[in-house]
N, C-alpha and C positions, 0 to 999 in steps of 0.2 A: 504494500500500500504506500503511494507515494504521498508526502505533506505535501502541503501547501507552499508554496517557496517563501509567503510571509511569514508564516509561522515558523519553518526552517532557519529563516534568517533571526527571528525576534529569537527566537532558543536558542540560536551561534552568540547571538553577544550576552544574553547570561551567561555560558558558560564562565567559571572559573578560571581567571586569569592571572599573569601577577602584572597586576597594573593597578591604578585608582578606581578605576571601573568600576572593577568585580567589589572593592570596596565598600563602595557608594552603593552599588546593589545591594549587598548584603544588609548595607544598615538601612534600606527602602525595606527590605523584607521584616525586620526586626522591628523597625517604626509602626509597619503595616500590623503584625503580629501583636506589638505589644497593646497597639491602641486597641484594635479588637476583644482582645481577650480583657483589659479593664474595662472597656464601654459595656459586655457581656457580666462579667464580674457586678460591676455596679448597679447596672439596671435591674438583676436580677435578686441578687441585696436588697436594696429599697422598693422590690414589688412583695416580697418575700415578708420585708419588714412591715409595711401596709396593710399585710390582709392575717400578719399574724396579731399585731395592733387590733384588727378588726375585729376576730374570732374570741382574743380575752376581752374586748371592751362588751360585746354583744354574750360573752359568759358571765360576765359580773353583775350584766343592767340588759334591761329586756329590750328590746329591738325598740321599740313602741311607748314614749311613754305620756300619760294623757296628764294637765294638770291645767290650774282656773287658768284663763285668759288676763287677768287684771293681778295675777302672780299669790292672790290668798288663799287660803286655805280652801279643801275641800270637805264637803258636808254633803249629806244622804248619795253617799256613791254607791250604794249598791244596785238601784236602778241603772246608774250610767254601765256599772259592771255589766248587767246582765242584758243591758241591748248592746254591749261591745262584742261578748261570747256570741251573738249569734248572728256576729258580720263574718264572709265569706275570708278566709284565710287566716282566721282569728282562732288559735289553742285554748288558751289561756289568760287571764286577766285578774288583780291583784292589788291591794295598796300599796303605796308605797312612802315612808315618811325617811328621810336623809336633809342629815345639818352637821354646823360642825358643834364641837363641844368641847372642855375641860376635860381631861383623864389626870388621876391622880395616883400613881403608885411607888411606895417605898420613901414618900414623901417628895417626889418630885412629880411639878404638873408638867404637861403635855398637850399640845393642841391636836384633836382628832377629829374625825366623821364619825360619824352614828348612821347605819344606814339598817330599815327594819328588813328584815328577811323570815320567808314563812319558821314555822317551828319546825316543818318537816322538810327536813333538807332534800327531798325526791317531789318537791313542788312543783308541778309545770311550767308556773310562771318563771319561780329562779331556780333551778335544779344546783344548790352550790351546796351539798354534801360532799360532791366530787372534788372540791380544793380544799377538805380537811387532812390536812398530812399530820398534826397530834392530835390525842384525844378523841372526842366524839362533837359529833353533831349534834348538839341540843340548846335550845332558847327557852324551853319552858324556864319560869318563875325567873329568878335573880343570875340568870346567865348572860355571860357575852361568847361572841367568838373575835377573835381579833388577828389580823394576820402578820406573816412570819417574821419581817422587816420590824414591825411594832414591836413583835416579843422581842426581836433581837435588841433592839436598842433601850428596850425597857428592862430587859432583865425581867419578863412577866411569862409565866408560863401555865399549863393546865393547873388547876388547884390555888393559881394566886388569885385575892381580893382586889380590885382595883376601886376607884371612888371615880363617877363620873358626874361632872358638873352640866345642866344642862342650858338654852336660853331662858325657863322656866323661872330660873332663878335669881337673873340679870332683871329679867322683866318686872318681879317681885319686886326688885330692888328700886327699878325707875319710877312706878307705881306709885309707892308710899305716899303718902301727904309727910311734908315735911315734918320732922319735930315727933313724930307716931314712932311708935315699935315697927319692927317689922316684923310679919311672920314668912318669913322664908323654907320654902319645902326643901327636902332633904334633900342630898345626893344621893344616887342611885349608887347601889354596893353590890354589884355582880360579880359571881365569881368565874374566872376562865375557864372554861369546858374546854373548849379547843384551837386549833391554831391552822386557819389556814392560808394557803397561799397559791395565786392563779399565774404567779410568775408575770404580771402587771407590776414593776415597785412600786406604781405610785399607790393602787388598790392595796398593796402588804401595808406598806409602810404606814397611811394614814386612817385606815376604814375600821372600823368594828361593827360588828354583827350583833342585831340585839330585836328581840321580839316586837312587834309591831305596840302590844300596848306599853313596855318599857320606852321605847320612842318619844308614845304621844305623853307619857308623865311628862319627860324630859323638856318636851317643849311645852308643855301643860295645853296642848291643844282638846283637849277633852275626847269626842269621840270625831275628830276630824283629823285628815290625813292632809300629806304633798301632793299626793297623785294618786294616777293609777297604773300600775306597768301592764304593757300588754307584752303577750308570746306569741310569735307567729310562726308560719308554716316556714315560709320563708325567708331569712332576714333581708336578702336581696331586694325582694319587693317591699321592702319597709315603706316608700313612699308612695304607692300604690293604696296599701291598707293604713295610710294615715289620711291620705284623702277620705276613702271611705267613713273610718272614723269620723272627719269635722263632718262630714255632709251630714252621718246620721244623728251627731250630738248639737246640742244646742250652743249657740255661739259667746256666752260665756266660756265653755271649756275649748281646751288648745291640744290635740295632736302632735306630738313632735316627735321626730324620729333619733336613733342614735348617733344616726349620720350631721342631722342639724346641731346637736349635742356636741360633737367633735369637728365641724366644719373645717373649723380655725386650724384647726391641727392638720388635719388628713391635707388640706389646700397647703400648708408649711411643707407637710410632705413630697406633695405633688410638685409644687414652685422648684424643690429640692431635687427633686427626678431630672426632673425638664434640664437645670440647670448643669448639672451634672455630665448632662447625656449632649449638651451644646457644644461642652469644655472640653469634653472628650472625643468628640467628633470635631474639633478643631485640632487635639491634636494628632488626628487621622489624617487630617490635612496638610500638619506640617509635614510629615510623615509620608504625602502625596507630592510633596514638594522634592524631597529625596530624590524620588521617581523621573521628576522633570527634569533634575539636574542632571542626574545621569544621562539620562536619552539627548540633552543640550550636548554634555562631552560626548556622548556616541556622534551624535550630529557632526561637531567638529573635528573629533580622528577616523570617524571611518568615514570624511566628505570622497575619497578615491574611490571604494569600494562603491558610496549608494551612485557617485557621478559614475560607474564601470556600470553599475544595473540599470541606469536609465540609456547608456550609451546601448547595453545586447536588448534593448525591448521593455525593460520595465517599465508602467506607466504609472503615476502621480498616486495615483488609487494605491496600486501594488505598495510602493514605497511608504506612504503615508500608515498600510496597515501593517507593515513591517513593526511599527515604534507605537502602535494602538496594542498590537498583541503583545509586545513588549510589555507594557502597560498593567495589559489584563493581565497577563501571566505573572505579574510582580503582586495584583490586587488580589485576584486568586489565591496564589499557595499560599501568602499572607493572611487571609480572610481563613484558608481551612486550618492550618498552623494557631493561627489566634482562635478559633472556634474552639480547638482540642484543648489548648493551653486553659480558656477560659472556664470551660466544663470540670476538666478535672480538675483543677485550682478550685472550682465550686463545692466539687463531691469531698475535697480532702481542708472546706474551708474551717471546721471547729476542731480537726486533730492539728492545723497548723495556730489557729488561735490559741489551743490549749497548752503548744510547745511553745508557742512564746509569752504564754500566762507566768508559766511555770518556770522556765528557764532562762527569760531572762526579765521577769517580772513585768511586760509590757502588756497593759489592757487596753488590747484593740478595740473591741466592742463592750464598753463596760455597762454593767447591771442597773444602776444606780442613774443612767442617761436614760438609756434605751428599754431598759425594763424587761429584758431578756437576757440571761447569761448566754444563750446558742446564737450563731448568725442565722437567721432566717435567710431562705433561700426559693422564691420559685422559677424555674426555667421556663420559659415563654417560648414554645420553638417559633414563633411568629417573630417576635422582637429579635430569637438571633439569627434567624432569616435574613429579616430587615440588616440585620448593621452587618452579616456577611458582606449582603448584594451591595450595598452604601459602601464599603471597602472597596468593593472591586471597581463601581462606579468613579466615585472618587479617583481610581488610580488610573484608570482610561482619561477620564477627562485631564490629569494631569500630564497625561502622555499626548494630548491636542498637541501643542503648543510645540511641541521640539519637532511632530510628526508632518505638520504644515511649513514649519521654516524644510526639513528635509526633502518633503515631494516638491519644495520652489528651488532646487537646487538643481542651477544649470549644468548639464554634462561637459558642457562644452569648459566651464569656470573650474570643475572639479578635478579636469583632468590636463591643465595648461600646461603645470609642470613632469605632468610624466610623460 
């Protein structure tokens, strides 16, 4: 099978030589490669990061959650409950009361959440027996659960007493007529049943878990809640079945979803992607640049050789795809080299995190930012599709510019002195 004589010729001058050339090639392959396999790396890092973000925010708080429109309290919800259960994609539906509060243990206070959760940790609404790693699952009477970061820094574990202070008591205090006693209600004295942790720091570190009517003492709301959570089928469609929601409740109450809840963030994220994957695709381009410069010096020592092929018949076309295939074949094994590179650098990215945790004390991905000790990871073969073909794009087009000054190269100019 005979090649093509462009192709022939673009694969005579890769070849390996000792000159500057093969140099300049090499590090076009290695620019090509390395931008690949980090554009790859990264995108898939902070997709990976995104929807793992998404899965413990949508485990800790329900997809769905309904609360007044004018931000007070809510009163006689169990009618809203039970025309929300029988909207189409609707599981489950729940109260919900969370603030922050006073914790007080071993005599040091501490600012926290209070957030209520059913007594029975296999709820539909918040199914969270499943991030109890000590102890047991229980809220009946004077219990809390509190998570792992909290124990850790409090030194508080199953079996200790904590004192929690709530706005109940603030509010007591604003109340009074001047000059009067106060009666102020007690602190709440629960003891730690258990400890859990969703691998979210920011839900370990600040949240406790505490029965719906220990809540409503704490805020002295009597029998009125914050909301209502709802569970759904799919959290996906969260903005589907919160429409549904407003239309069938009445327009004091507000539907909002987890996404609305997190906007701010997820959009920091995304701003974060985008930027990322710009920088780094610029510098695919310097790296496209490599490319150009070479095929300029091809241009300029082998001007005998392309002015010898347009002299036996070569035409402009011919010559021009000479230094396009050039190009490709630079953007190519570049693009599949960075592809490999980028993959397995993904599949071995937490045994390399961990050897540099450990050996030389460096925290790549820390816990306490990110809210995961593992690097999340998902591979998109769409996205690494895309930034292959973008590689090889890019390095065609890099290769215009040397392959047009080459097919205007007169035979007659090329070959004066020989």
């Amino acid at each position: 099978m005979e090649w093509p004589v462009e192709l022939f010729m673009a694969l005579r001058y890769l070849r390996p030589r000792r000159s500057f050339v093969s140099v300049i090639t090499v590090i076009s392959f290695l620019g090509v490669t390395l931008g690949v396999a980090v554009l790859i790396i990264v995108l898939s890092v902070m997709t990976g990061f995104g929807q793992e973000l998404a899965k413990r925010i949508i485990g800790f708080n329900a997809p769905i959650k309904v609360t007044m429109a004018d931000g007070t309290v809510l009163y006689d919800y169990d009618k809203a409950i039970a025309l929300i259960k029988k909207l189409p994609g609707v599981t489950a539906a729940g109260t919900i009361i969370q603030g922050p509060v006073l914790v007080r243990h071993n005599n040091v206070m501490s600012p926290a959440y209070v957030k209520s959760a059913p007594e029975m940790g296999d709820d539909p609404v918040l199914p969270l027996k499943q991030y109890v790693k000590m102890g047991d699952y229980e809220l009946e009477g004077d219990s809390v659960l509190v998570g792992i970061e909290w124990a850790k820094r409090n030194g508080a574990f199953p079996g200790d007493k904590i004192d929690i202070y709530g706005p109940a008591m603030l509010n007591a205090m604003a109340d009074h007529p001047p000059g009067k006693p106060v009666d102020l209600p007690l602190p709440e004295e629960p003891i730690i049943r258990g400890v859990f942790e969703t691998g979210q720091f920011d839900y370990d570190l600040n949240f406790l878990l505490v029965s719906t009517e220990m809540a409503q003492r704490l805020y002295g709301m009597g029998d009125s809640v914050h909301g209502i959570s709802v569970q759904i089928k799919d959290p996906t469609q969260a903005d589907a079945v919160k429409a549904e929601i407003n239309h069938a409740l009445p327009p004091t109450l507000n539907a909002h979803t987890w996404m609305d809840d997190n906007r701010d963030f997820f959009n920091a994220i995304q701003v974060e992607r985008v930027t990322m994957a710009i920088i780094l695709y610029l510098v695919m381009i310097v790296a496209s640049f490599g490319v150009c410069s070479t095929l300029i010096t091809i241009t300029v020592q082998k001007s005998r050789e392309i002015g010898l092929m347009k002299a036996l018949g070569a035409t402009d076309k011919q010559v021009c795809g000479v230094f396009l295939l050039h190009g490709f074949v630079v953007g190519l094994i570049g693009s599949l080299t960075g592809t490999a590179l980028g993959l397995v650098l993904l599949f071995y990215r937490n045994p390399f995190h961990d050897f540099l945790l450990h050996r030389f004390h460096v925290q790549v991905f820390a816990s306490s930012v990110y809210g995961t000790s593992d690097i999340p990871a998902v591979i998109d073969p769409i996205v690494v599709t895309t930034i292959a073909v973008s590689a090889v794009a890019i390095c065609v087009l890099a290769a215009l510019v040397p392959a047009l000054s080459a097919a205007k190269l007169a035979p007659a100019q090329a070959l004066r002195y020989e």
